[in-house]
N, C-alpha and C positions, 0 to 999 in steps of 0.2 A: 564576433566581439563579445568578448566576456563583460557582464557589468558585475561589478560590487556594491551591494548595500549594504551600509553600515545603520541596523535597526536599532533604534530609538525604542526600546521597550515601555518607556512611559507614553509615549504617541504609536504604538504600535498599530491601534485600530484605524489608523490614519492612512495604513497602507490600503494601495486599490489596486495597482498594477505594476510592473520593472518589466515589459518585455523589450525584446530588443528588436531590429530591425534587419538585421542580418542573419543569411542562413548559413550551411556548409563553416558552423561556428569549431572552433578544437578548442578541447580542456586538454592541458596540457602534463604529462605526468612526468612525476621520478622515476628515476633509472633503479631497476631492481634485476632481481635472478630472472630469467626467461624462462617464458611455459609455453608451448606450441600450439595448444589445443586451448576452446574457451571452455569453460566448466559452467553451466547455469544451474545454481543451487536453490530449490525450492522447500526451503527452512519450513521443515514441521514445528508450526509457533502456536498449534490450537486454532482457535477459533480467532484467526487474526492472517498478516498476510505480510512474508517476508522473501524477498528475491537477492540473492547473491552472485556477481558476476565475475568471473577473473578469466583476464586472456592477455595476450602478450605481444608486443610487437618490435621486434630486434631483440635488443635487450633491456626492452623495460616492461615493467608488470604493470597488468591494468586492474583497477577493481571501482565495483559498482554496486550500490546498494540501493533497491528499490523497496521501498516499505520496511518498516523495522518494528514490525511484530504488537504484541499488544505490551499497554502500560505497566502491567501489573506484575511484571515477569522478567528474565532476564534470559531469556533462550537465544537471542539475535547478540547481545553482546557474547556468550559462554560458545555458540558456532565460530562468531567469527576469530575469538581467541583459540579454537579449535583447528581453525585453518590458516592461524599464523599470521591474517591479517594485519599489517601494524599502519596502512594507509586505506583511504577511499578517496578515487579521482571523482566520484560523484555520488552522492545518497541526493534520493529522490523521496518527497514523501507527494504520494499521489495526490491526496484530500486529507483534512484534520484531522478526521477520525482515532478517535485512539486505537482501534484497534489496529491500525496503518502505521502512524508517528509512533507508538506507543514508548520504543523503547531508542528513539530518535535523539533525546537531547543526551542521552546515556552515552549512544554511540558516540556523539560528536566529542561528548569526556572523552571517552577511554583511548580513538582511535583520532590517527589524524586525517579530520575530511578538509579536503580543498575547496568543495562549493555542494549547494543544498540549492535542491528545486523544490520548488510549494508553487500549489496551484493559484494562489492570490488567493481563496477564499479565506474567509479567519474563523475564528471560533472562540468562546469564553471558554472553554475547558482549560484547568489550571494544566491537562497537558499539552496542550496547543502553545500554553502562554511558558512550559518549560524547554521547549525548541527552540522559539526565539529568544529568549533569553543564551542558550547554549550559542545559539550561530552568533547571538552580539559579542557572549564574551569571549567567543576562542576564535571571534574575528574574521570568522567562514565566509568565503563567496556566498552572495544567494541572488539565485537568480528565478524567472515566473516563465517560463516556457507556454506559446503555444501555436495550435495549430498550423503547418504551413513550414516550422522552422527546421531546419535539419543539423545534425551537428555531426559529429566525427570525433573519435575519441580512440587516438591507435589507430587498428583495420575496423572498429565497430564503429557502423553509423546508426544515427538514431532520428528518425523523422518524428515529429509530432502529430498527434491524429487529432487531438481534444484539451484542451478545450480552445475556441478561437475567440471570445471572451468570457469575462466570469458578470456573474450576477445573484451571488451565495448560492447557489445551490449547490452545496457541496460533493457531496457523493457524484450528483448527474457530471458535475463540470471537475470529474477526476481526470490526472495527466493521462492521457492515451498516448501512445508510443509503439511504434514497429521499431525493431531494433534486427540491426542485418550483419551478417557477420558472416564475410563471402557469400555463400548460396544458401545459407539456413539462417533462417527468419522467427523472430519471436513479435508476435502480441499480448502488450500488458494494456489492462483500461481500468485498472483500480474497481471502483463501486459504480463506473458508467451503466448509464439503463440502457433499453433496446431504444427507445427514441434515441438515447444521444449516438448511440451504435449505427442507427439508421441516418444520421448528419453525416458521420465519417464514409458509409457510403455515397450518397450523394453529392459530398464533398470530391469526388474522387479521387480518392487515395487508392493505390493499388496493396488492398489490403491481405493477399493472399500469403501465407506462412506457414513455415510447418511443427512450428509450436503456436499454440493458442491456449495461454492461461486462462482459464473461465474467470468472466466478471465478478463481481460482489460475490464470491464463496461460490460461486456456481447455483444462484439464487434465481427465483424465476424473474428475477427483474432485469436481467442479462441476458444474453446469449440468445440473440432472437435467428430462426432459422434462416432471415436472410443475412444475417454474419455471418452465421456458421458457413452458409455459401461461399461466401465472399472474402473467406478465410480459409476456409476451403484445409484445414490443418490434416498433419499426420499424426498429431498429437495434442491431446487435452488436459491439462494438469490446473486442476483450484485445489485451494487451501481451504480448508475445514477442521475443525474440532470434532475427536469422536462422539458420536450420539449424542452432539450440539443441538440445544434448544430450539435455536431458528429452523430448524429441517435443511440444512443446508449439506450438501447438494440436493436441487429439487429434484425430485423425479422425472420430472418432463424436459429437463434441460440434458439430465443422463441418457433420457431416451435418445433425444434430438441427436446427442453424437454417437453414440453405440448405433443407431441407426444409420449412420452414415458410414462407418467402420472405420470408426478413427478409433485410435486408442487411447482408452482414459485412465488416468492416474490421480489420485488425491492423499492429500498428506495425511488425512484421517486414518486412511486406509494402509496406504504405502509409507507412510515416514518423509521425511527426509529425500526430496526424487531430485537427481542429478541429472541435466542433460550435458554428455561429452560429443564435443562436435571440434571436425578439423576444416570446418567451413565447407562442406561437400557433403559429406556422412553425416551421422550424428547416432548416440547409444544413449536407452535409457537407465539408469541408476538406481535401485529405492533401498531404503533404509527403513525399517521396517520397527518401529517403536520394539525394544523387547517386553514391556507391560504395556498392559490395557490403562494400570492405575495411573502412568505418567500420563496419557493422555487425557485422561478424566479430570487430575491436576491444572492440565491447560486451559481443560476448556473451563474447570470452574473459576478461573481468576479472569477470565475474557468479558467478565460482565458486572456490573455492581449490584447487586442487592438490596434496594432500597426497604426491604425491610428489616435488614443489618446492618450495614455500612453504617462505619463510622460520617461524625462531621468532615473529616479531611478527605477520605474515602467518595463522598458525594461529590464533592464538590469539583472531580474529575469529569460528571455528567454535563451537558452542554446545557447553560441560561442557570445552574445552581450556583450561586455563590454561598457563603459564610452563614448568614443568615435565613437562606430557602433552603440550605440542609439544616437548619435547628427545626424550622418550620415542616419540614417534612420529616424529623424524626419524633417531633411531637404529637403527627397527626395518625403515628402507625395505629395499627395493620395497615396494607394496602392490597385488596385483592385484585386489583385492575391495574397497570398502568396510567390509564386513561386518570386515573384519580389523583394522578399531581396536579391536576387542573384544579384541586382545593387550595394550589399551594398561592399566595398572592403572588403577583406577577406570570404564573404560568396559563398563558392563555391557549387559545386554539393552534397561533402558528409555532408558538413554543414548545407544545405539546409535541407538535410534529417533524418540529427538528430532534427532541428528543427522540422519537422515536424511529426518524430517521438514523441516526446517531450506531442506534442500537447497543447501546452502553448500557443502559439501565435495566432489570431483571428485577422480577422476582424473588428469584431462583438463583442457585452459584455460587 
């Protein structure tokens, strides 16, 4: 059973949960041209993180968007105009984060989506607050997925692994999802940690697959080696910005699978990485940036600068409004992050949602 909400963007914050109660759920799609084979598209988007899905069943076309890249950029809308997209049976945005949602409420303009999953967490970023606004006005399904549920969509089925409730913590309580398509299997977990990675095991979910997108950009806060067991992949692809600020991929997490002899692929590196699979096989793809300088472009718009950014510019960072961007461009320089804790109202826990966040920079 599908639920529709129709969100109230003046009582927005008022939202806490819409799950449903029923599993083996189908979204249901328009009839289009047939394509035999799925195509999983891992949109080189910088230092951000966009999943593109098309596959087909008789003769209708399926397509699915997990993640839609960072705020400040338009790479997930100019792909999917690139591949002709003119529908989505589903756009998922894992957690708030801008660099996840970023170019979310863009998509639901340009293209027609039929339903939006969000984790129930919320967020004061004015682009957290430009999503809901998109799903109110062009009137989108939306629905809150989790743990336990299973849906179907065409021949892809899609279990849920995470979250089994929310309680703001955004990044940790990202959608997890095994998603199976015949006999080849993907894992997506958004910015999930190794603790919440270690729930979905003892949850018992049979998490084994042969694609495993690395968590949070392939950060050490993910990908702990008893997932990587437990998943057990023939392949490993995260998304990253070249010689990206964060150190993202960690080096102990590259170990952990090159150690294991999976094969790793990253958008930093490879571009653009497709997987072609006819539910049996499956081939990898990569597109391989033709400059260094496009990539450098990505990665510097994937962060705000707080000791540039405009007022409008800040106020994309999570707990800034109107007035704690005047207040923070009054107080520059800043050589710490840690020092918007001058700014009134930002306290300890504020602190560390921003920099959970990972939006705000120095640098970029």
């Amino acid at each position: 059973m599908r639920q529709t909400i129709i969100i109230i963007i003046g009582i927005c914050f008022l939202l806490t949960g819409c799950t449903g109660d029923t599993t083996n759920q189908s979204i249901k799609p328009r009839s289009l041209e047939n394509n035999s084979n799925l195509q999983a598209h891992f949109i080189n988007v910088g230092q951000a993180d966009s999943t593109l899905l098309q596959f087909s069943d008789s003769e209708k076309e399926y397509n699915i968007l997990i993640d839609a890249g960072d705020f400040n950029s338009n790479e997930v809308i100019e792909y999917l105009q690139e591949q002709n997209i003119q529908h989505l049976d589903l756009a998922i945005g894992t957690h708030p984060d801008a660099d996840h949602i970023g170019q979310l409420d863009k998509v639901i303009e340009f293209v027609d989506v039929y339903e939006v999953w969000l984790s129930g967490n919320l967020s004061t970023s004015k682009v957290f607050q430009r999503v809901l606004e998109a799903i109110d006005h062009y009137e989108v399904d939306y629905y809150e997925p989790r743990a336990g549920e299973e849906f179907e969509i065409g021949p892809l089925r899609i279990e849920v692994l995470y979250p089994e409730k929310i309680t703001g913590n955004t990044n940790e309580e990202s959608i997890s999802m095994k998603l199976s398509y015949d006999e080849i299997n993907f894992i997506f977990t958004g910015d999930a940690s190794k603790s919440n990675e270690m729930e979905m095991i003892q949850a018992g979910f049979d998490l084994n697959a042969e694609i495993l997108h690395l968590g949070h950009h392939g950060s050490a806060t993910s990908t702990s080696e008893d997932f990587l067991n437990h998943v057990n992949p023939e392949v490993a692809i995260y998304s990253a910005g070249k010689d990206n600020s964060y150190g993202h991929p960690d080096k102990e997490v590259i170990s952990a699978v090159k150690n294991r002899d999976i094969s790793l692929y990253g958008t930093d590196v490879d571009g653009t990485i497709i997987i072609h699979t006819n539910g049996n096989t499956f081939e990898v793809e990569t597109m391989p940036s033709d400059t260094d300088s496009e990539t450098q472009v990505e990665e510097a718009s994937s962060c705000i600068n707080i000791n540039r950014a405009s007022v409008d510019e800040l106020q994309n960072i999570i707990h800034i409004g109107k007035d704690r961007a005047k207040q923070l461009i009054e107080q520059r320089p800043y050589v710490s992050l840690n020092d918007l804790e001058k700014i009134n109202g930002i306290g300890e826990a504020r602190m560390a949602d921003i920099l959970d966040e990972g939006l705000a920079c120095l640098g970029g």
